[in-house]
VOBA-1610 file (N, C-alpha, C; in pm, whole numbers, padded with zeros to 5 digits, always signed):
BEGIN
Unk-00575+08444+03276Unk-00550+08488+03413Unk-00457+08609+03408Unk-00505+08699+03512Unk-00427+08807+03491Unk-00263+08798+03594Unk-00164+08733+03544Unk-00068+08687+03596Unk+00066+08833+03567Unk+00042+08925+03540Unk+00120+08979+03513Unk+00070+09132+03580Unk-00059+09157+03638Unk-00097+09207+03738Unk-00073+09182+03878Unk+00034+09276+03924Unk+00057+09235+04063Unk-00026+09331+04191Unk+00018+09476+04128Unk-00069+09567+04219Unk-00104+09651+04144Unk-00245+09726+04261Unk-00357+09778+04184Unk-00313+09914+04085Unk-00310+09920+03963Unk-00276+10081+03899Unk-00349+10212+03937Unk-00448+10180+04030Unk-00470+10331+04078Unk-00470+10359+04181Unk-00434+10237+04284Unk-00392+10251+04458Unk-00228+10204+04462Unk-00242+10118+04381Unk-00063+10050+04459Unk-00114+09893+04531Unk-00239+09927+04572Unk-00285+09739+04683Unk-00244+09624+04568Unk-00160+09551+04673Unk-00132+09428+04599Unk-00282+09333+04602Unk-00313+09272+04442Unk-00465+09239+04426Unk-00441+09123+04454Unk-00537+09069+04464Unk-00596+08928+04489Unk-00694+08911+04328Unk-00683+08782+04329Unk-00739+08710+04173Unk-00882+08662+04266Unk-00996+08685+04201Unk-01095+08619+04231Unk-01204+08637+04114Unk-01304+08587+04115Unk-01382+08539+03979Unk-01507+08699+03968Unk-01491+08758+03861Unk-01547+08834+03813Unk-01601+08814+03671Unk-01707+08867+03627Unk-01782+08857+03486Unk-01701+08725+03411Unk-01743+08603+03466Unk-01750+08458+03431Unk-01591+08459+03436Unk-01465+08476+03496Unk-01314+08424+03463Unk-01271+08477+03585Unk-01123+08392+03632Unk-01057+08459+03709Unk-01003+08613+03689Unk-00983+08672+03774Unk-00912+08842+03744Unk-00858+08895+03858Unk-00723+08990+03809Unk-00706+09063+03967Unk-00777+09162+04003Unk-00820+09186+04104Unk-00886+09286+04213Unk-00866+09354+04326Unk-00838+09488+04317Unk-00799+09555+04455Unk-00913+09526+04560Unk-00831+09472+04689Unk-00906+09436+04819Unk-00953+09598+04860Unk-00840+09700+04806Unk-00873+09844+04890Unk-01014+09908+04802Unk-00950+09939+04669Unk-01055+10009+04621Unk-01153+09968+04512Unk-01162+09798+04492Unk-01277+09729+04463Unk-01251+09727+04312Unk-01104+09773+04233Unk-01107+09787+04118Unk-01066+09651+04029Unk-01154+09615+03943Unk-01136+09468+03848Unk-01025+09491+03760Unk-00935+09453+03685Unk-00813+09457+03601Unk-00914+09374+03495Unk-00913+09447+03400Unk-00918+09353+03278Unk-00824+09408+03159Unk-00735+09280+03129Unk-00608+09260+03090Unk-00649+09338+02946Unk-00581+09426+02866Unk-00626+09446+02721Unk-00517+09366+02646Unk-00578+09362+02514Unk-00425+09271+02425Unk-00385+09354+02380Unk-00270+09257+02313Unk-00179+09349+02194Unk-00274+09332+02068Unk-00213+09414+02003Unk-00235+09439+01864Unk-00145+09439+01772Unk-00153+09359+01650Unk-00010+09433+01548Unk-00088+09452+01435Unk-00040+09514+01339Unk-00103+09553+01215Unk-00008+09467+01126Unk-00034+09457+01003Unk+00081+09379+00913Unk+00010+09396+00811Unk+00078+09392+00691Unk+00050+09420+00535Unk+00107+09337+00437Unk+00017+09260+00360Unk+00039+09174+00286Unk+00033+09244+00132Unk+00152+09283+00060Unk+00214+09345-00051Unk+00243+09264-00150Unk+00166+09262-00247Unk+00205+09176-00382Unk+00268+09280-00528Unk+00382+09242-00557Unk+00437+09306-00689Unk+00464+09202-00804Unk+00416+09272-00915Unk+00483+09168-00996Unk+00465+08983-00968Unk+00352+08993-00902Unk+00352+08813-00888Unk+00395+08740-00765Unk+00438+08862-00754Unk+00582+08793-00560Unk+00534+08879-00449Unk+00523+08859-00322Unk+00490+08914-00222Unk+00614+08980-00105Unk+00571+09062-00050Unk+00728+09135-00017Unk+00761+09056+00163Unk+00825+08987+00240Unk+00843+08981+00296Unk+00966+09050+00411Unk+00992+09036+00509Unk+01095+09098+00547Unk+01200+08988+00662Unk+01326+09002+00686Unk+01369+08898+00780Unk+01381+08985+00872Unk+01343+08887+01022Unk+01381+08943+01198Unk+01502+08933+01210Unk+01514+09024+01273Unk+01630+09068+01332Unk+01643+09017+01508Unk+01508+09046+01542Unk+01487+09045+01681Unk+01448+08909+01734Unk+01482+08888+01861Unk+01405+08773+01902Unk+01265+08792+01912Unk+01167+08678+01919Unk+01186+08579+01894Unk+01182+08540+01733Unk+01239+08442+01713Unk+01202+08410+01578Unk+01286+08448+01502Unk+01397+08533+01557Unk+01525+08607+01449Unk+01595+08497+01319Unk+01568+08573+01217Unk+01647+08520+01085Unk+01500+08455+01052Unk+01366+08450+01084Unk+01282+08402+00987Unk+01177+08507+00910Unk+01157+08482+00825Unk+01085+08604+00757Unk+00885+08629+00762Unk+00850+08710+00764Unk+00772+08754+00817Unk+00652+08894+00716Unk+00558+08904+00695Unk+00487+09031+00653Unk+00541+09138+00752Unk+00501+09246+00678Unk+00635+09387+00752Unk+00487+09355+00837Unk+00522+09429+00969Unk+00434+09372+01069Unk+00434+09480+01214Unk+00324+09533+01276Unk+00456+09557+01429Unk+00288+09617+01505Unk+00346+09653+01613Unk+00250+09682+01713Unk+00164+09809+01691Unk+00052+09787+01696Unk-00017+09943+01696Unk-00023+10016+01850Unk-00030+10142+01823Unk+00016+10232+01963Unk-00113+10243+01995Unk-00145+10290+02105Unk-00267+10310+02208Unk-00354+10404+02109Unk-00301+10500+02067Unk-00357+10634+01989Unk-00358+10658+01879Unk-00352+10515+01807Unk-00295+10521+01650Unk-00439+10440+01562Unk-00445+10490+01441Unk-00543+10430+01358Unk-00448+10297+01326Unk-00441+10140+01330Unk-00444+10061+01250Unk-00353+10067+01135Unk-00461+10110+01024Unk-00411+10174+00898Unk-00266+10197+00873Unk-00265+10339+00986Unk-00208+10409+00940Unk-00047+10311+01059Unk-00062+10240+01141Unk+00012+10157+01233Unk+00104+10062+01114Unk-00015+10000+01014Unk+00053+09923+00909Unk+00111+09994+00824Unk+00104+10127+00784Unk+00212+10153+00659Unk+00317+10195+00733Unk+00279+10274+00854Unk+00432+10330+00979Unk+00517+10184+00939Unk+00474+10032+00994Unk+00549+09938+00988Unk+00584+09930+00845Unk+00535+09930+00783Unk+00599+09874+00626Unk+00750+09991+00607Unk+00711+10097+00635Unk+00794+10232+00615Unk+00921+10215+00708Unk+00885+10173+00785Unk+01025+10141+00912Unk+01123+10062+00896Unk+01046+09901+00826Unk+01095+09823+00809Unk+01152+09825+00651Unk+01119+09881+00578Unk+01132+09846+00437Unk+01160+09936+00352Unk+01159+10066+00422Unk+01158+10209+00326Unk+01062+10251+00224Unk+00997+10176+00199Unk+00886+10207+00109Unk+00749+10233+00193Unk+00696+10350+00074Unk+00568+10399+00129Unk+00461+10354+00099Unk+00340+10263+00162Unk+00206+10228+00062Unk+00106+10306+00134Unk-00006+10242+00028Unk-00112+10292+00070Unk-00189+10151+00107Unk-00268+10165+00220Unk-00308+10056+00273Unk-00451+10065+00243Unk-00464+09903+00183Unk-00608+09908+00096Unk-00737+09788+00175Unk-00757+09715+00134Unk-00874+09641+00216Unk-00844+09555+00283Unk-00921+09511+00421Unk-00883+09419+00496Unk-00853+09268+00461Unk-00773+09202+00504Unk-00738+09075+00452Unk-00786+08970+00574Unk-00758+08995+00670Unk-00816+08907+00808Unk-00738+08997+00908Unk-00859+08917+01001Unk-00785+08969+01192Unk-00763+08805+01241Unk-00647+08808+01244Unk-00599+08669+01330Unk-00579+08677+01488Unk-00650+08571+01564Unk-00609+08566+01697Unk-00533+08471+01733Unk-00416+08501+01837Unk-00310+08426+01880Unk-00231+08472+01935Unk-00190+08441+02044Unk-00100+08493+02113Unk+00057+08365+02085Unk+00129+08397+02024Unk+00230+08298+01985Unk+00378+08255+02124Unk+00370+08390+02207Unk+00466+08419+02253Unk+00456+08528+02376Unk+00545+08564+02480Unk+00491+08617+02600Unk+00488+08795+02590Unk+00520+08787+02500Unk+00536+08931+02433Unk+00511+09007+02303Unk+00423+08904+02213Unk+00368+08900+02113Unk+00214+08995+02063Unk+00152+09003+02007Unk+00028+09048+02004Unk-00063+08917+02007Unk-00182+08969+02041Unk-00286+08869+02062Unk-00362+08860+01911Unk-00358+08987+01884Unk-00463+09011+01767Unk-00382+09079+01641Unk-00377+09031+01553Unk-00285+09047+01404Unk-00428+09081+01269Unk-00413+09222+01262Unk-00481+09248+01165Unk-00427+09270+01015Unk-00430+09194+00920Unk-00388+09200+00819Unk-00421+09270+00676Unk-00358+09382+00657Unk-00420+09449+00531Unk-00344+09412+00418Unk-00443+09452+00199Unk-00371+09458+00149Unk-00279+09576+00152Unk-00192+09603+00065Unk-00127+09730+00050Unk-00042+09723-00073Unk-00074+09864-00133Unk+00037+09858-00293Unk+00161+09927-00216Unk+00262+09980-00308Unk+00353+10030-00316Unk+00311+10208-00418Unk+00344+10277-00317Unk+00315+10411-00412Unk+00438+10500-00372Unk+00569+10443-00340Unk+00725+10519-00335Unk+00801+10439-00270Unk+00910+10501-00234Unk+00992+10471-00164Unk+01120+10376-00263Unk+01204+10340-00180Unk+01334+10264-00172Unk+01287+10097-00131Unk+01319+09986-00160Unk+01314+09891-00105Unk+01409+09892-00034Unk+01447+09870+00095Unk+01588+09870+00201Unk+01522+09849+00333Unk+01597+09710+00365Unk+01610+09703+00540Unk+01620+09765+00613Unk+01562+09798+00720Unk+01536+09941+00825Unk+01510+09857+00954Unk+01541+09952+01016Unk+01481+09929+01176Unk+01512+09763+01281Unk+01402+09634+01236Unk+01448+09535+01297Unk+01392+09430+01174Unk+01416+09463+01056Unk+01463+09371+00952Unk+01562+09376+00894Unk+01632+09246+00892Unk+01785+09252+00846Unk+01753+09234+00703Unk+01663+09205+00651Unk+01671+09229+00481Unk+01499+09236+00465Unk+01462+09266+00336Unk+01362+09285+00277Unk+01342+09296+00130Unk+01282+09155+00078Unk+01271+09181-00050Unk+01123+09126-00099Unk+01140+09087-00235Unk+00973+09009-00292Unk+00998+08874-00296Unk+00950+08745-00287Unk+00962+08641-00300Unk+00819+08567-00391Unk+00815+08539-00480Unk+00757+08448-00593Unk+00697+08315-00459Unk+00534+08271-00521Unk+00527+08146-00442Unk+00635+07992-00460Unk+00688+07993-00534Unk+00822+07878-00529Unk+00922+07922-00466Unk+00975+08030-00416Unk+01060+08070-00350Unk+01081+08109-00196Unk+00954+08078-00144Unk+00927+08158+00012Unk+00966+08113+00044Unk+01092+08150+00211Unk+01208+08106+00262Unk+01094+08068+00407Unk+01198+08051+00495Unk+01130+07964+00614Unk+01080+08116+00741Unk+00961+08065+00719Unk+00835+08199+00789Unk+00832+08202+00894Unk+00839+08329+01008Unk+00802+08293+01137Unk+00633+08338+01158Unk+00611+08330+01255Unk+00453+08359+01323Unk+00395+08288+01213Unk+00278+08249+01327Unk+00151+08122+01254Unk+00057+08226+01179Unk+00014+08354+01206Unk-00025+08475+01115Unk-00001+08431+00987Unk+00170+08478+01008Unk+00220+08541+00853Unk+00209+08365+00755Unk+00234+08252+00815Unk+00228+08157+00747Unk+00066+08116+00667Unk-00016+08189+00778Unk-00167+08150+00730Unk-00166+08223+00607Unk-00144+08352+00634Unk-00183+08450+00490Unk-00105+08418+00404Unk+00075+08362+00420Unk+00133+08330+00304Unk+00077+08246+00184Unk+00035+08092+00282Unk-00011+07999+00248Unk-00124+08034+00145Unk-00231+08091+00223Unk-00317+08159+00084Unk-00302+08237-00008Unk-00178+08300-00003Unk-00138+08397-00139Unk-00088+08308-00197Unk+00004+08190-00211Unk+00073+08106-00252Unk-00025+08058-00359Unk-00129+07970-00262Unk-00235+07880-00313Unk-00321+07983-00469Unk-00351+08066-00403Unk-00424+08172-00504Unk-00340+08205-00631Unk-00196+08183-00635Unk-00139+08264-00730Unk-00077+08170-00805Unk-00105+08016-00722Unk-00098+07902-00852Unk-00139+07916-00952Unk-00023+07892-01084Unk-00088+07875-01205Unk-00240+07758-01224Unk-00331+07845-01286Unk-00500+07735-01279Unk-00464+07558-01360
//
């Protein structure tokens, strides 16, 4: 439901919700226009070195002090791609190159969250390892060592790097 639509973005008419292409939606009474809500997006990059995968800790609510794939919102006008190494670079100081898709997760966890979490691999080709921006630390963690994870995302993909990198 579009609950966060109050009035119309190209008149100002406060809409009314009524049922369009099979769901509720808001609708200007003046100029007949349907709202359909778009999601968020975040990009995130799943980085393996040496055996250990790089995580980063929040800073921010929600979820602050749990750790997380460097992660963050893609902009209206931005490739993806290039959304996930901006985040890795912000958060972590290091530069990759972002390599094949890992999954697109759907979920909205939170009221301000992304809906849709696309997950790439990515190496390391420079940079500094160092906390930036809204991670209070950032390092590699070994599968016996992963500290306590936020978002159901980053736990899915952990979980399978973990599993995969069990000794056979």
């Amino acid at each position: 439901m579009d609950e966060l639509i109050r009035y119309c973005p190209d008149c100002g008419t406060e809409v009314e919700i009524e049922t369009h292409f099979g769901r509720p939606r808001a609708v200007c009474p003046a100029c007949d226009r349907v709202h359909f809500q778009d999601p968020k997006v975040a990009a995130s990059v799943l980085i393996e070195q040496a055996g250990k995968i790089l995580l980063v800790k929040r800073v921010m609510v929600p979820l602050q002090g749990t750790w997380t794939l460097p992660a963050g919102f893609v902009d209206a006008d931005e490739d993806p791609r290039a959304a996930a190494a901006r985040e890795v670079l912000e958060e972590t100081g290091l530069i990759v190159k972002i390599g094949e898709l890992y999954d697109v997760i759907y979920g909205r966890e939170h009221d301000r969250g992304a809906s849709i979490v696309i997950v790439y691999h990515g190496h390391v080709k420079g940079g500094t390892l160092q906390a930036q921006d809204d991670a209070e630390d950032a390092r590699f963690f070994s599968p016996d060592e992963i500290p306590e994870l936020g978002f159901e995302a980053t736990k899915k993909v952990v979980r399978w790097w973990a599993e995969k990198s069990k000794p056979a």
